[in-house]
N, C-alpha and C positions, 0 to 999 in steps of 0.2 A: 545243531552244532553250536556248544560255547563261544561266544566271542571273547575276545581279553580288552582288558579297560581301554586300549588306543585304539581299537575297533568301534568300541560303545563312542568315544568320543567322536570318532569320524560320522558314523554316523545319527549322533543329535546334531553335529554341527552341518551337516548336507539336509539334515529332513528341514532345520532351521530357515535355511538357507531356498533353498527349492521346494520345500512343502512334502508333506505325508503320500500327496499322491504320486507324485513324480518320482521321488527318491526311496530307495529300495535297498535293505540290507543284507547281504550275503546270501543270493539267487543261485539258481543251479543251474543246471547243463543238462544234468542226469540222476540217478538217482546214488545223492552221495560225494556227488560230483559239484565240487564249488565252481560258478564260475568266476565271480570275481569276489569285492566285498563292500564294494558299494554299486550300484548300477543305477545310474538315473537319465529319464528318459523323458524329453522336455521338448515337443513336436518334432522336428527334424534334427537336434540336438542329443546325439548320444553321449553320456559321461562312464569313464569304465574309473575306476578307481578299486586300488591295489592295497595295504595298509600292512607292513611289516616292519616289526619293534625286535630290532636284533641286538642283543649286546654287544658289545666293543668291548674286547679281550685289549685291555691297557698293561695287561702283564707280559703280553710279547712286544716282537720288536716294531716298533709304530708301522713302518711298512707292510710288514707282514698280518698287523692287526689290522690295518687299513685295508688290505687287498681281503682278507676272508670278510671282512665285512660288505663289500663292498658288492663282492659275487653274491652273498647268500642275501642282501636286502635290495642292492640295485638292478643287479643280473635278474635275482628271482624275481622281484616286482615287476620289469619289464617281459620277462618269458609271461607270467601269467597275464600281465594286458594285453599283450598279443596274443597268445590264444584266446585269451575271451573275445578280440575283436572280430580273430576269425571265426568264432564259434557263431558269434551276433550275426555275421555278415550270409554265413553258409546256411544259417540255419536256425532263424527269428525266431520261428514257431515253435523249438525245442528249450527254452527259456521258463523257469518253473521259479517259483516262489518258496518253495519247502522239499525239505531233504528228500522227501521219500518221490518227488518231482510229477507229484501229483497236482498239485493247481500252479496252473499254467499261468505266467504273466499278464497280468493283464490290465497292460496298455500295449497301444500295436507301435510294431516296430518300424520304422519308416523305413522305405522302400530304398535302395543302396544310390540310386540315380539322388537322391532327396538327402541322403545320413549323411550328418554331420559328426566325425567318432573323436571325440577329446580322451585323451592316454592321461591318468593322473597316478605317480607313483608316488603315495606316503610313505616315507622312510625314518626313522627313530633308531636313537641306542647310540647316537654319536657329537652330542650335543655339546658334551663334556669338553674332551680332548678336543673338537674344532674348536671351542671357544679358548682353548690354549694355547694353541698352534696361531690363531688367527687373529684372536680379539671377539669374535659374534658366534652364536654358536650355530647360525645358519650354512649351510652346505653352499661353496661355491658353487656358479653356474659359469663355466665356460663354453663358447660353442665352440671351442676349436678342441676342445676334448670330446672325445666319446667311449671312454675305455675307462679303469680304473687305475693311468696310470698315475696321477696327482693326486696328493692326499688329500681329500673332504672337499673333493671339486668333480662335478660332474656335467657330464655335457645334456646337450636335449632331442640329440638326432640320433635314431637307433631302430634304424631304416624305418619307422615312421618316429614325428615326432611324440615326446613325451615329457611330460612337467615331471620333473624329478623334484620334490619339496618336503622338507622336515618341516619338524615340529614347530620352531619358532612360526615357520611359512605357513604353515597350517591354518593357526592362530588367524595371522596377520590376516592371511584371505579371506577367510568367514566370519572375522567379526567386521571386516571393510567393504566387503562385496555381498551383500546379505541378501539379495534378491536377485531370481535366476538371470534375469537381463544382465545384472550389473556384472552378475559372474562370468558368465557365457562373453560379453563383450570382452572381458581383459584375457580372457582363456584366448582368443583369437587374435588380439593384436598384438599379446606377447608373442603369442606363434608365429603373426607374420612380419613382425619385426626381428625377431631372434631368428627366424630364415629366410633373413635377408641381408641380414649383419651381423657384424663379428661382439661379443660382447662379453664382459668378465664383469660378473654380478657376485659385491658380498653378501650372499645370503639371497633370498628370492623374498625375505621381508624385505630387504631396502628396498628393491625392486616396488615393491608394493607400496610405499611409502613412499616415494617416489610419482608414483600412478595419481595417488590420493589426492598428491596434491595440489595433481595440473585440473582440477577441477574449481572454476570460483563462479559459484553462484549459479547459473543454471546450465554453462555449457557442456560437452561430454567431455568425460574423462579422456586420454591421453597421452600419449607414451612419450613425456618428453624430454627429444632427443639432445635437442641444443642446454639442459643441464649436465648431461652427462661429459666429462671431457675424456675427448677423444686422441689415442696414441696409438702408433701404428696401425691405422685405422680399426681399431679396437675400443669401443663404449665403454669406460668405467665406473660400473655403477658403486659406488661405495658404500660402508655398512651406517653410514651416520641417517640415511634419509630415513628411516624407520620409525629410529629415536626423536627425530625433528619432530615428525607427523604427529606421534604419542604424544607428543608436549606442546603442539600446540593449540593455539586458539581457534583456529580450523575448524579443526576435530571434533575440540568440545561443541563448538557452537551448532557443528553436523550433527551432531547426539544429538543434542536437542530441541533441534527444528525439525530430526526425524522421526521423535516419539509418536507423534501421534500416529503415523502413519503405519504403526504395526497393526491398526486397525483393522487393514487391508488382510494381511497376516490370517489377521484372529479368526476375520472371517471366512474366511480360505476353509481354515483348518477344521472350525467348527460345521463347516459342510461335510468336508471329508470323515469328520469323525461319528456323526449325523447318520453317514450312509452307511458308515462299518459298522454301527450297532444297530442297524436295520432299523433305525427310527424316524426317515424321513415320510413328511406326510404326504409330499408327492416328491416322486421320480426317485422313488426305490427301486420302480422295474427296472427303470436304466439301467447300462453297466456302468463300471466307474470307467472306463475308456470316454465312453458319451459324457459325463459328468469333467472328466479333466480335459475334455475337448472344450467346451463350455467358459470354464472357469482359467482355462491356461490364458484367455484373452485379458483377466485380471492379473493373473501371476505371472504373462511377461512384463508388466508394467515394472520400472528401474524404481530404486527406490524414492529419488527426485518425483518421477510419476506416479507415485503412491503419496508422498506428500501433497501434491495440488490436489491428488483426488480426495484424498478425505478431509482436505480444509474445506473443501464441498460440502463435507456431510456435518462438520462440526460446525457452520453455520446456520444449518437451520436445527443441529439439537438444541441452539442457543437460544429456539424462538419458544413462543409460548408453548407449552408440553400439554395444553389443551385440545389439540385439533391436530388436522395432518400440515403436513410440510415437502415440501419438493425441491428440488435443485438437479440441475444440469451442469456434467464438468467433460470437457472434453479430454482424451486421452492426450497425453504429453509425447507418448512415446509410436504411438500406433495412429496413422493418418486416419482420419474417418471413425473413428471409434468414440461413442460417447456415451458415457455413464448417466443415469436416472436414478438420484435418491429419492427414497420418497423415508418418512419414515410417519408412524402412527400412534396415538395417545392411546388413554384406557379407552379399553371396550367395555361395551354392558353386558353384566354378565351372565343375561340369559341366553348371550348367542353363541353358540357351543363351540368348539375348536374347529371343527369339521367345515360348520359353515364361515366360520370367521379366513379358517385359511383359504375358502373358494374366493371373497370378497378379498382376500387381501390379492389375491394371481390376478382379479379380475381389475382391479385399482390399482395395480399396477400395472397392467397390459396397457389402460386407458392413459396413464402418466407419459409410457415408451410412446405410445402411439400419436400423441400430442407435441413431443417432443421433436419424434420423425417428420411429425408436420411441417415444426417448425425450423427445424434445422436439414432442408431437404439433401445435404452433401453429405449425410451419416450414410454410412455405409454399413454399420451394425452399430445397434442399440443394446448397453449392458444395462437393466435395470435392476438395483437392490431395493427392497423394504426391510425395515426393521424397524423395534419398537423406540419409541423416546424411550430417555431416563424414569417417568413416572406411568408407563404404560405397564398392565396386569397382565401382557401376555409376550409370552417371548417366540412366537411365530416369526419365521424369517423367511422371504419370497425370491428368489433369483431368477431372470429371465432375460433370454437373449433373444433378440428379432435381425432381419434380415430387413435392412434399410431401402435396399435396392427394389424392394419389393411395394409397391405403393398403386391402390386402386379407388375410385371414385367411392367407394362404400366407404373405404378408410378415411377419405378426407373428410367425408360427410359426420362419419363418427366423431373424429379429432376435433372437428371445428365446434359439435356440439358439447362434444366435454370442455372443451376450451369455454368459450361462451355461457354456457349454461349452469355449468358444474364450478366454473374458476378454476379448472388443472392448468396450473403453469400460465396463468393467464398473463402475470408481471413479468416474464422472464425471456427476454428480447435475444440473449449473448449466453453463451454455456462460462462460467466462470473461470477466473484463474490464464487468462488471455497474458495478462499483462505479464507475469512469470514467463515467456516466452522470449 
């Protein structure tokens, strides 16, 4: 089935956002049978997303173009998340990837005791005329509405809740919430502050603009309440906090103390993309279910927590690109979880691929495992290799252990690579503490 261009963009901006493996564009039910048009599925975190670009008939009478609009992109967009929710709920294993609903999803769907179902209705084609009527061309948010009786205002309760959010909101979201933690956080404390309290929001940009910027420096983001002013116990969020965020120093300074950390990203993606062209030199048999079980322990990390972790790795790309290099960085976001860079110079090049990737799993297992030693409170061990900048091979190693598991053989080994070998032998503290 064709997508049309508000589709193509929903979904580069959610694969951006949550990764290739997680996020899913326009999955079936049946054969032929849509079920939604975006589906992403991030361990107990289900997202159903909706995407309808309806014209706005400005040649009838504003009410009247208001109300058909409103049934054929907000009505419609909610009927179909609900039945996609119930279809997910009743019936996980009926979930297909291509029209004719021959390959099957596959990642597994969590269990209904464990799912977490986030309702997101993109809605377009009315940008225009609210920026006329209003001043912002984003879609009010009332909760005391839930009908299409107010023009270009919409509620969020519709017997389950739902983010009803245009284009501007669109935007706003995914270029500020760009990693699945950061998204999944605000998806839930909008929810559980907006079903809790009463609130009239210009636009779900402000809103978000707003969010942005109860963040300073390492704490969590925020819902906060004591800017917004309050009138018959009603929260005013107004359309100016958007525009503030855009323009300021914040912002820019966040860009740029976040570059490096699309690292994380890159690497993510280049696995996933690795394994769809069947060219990994180990754990091709895997499924990618096992593979995004794996690697989800890096891609819940927020984007804050992707910044501490690759100033980890970008410290020792900065050391001599003669020999190997190591570093330990504990997760920022996840208790007990800690990363193992290691990364590797040129190889000589009689040693073939085949053998070099054994010595690279096997040098890196001894890195994790030294580490484990050292750090007895890891509860799981992430270790990457990859090559320095002036390294001949571009082999990449990923391995996860289970911390909690630890025997006299192990120690015996750890202690010899430590000692004997030099792994890790300088490195007392997992870096990046003091960012806490």
């Amino acid at each position: 089935m064709a997508i049309n261009n508000s589709e193509a963009r929903l979904g580069e901006l959610t694969r951006n956002t949550f990764l290739s493996m997680w996020a899913y564009q326009n999955p079936y039910f049946a054969k032929a049978k849509e079920l939604c048009d975006v589906l992403i599925v991030f361990g107990d975190d289900v997202i159903i997303m909706s995407d309808k670009e309806i014209e706005f008939c400005q040649n009838a009478a504003p009410e009247v173009a208001w109300s058909r609009w409103y049934r054929r992109a907000v009505e419609g967009s909610v009927r179909q998340l609900r039945g996609a929710s119930r279809q997910i709920r009743s019936a996980p294993h009926r979930i297909f990837v291509d029209a004719q609903a021959s390959s099957p999803f596959p990642l597994t769907i969590p269990s209904q005791d464990r799912m977490r179902i986030h309702l997101i209705a993109v809605v377009h084609g009315c940008e225009e005329p609210c920026a006329k009527l209003y001043g912002h061309p984003g879609l009010k948010i009332d909760t005391r509405v839930n009908d299409g009786s107010v023009p270009f205002t919409v509620g969020v309760h519709f017997q389950e809740f739902v983010h009803v959010i245009s284009r501007p909101a669109l935007d706003a979201l995914f270029t500020s919430l760009n990693t699945a933690r950061d998204f999944l956080d605000y998806l839930t404390r909008k929810q559980l502050t907006l079903s809790q309290k009463s609130f009239l929001i210009d636009g779900e940009e402000a809103f978000v603009g707003a969010y942005m910027q109860s963040q300073r420096g390492n704490r969590p983001y925020e819902i906060p309440l004591d800017k917004f002013p309050l009138t018959q116990d009603t929260f005013h969020v107004s359309k100016g906090y958007w525009l503030e965020y855009t323009n300021s120093s914040l912002r820019q300074t966040r860009i740029e103390a976040q570059e490096p950390s699309f690292v994380v990203d890159r690497l993510i993606e280049h696995m996933a993309d690795e394994y769809e062209n069947n060219a990994l030199t180990t754990g091709q048999q895997l499924t990618l279910q096992e593979h995004a079980a794996a690697f989800r322990l890096l891609a819940a990390e927020s984007r804050l927590g992707r910044q501490l972790i690759s100033a980890a790795l970008y410290q020792i790309l900065a050391e001599d690109p003669g020999t190997f290099w190591s570093n330990v960085v504990e997760s920022f976001d996840v208790p007990g979880l800690i990363y193992v860079w290691m990364t590797y110079p040129e190889i000589p090049s009689e040693t073939s691929d085949d053998e070099f990737e054994d010595v690279l799993q096997n040098y890196l297992s001894l890195h994790m495992l030294v580490a484990q030693r050292k750090f007895r409170g890891a509860k799981l061990i992430f270790g990457i290799a990859l090559p320095n900048p002036e390294s001949n091979r571009t082999s990449r190693a990923f391995l996860v252990s289970d911390g909690s598991i630890w025997t006299k053989e192990m120690e015996m080994l750890a202690e010899v690579a430590e000692v004997e070998k030099g792994i890790l032998r300088n490195v007392q503290a997992t870096t990046c503490f003091s960012m806490r």
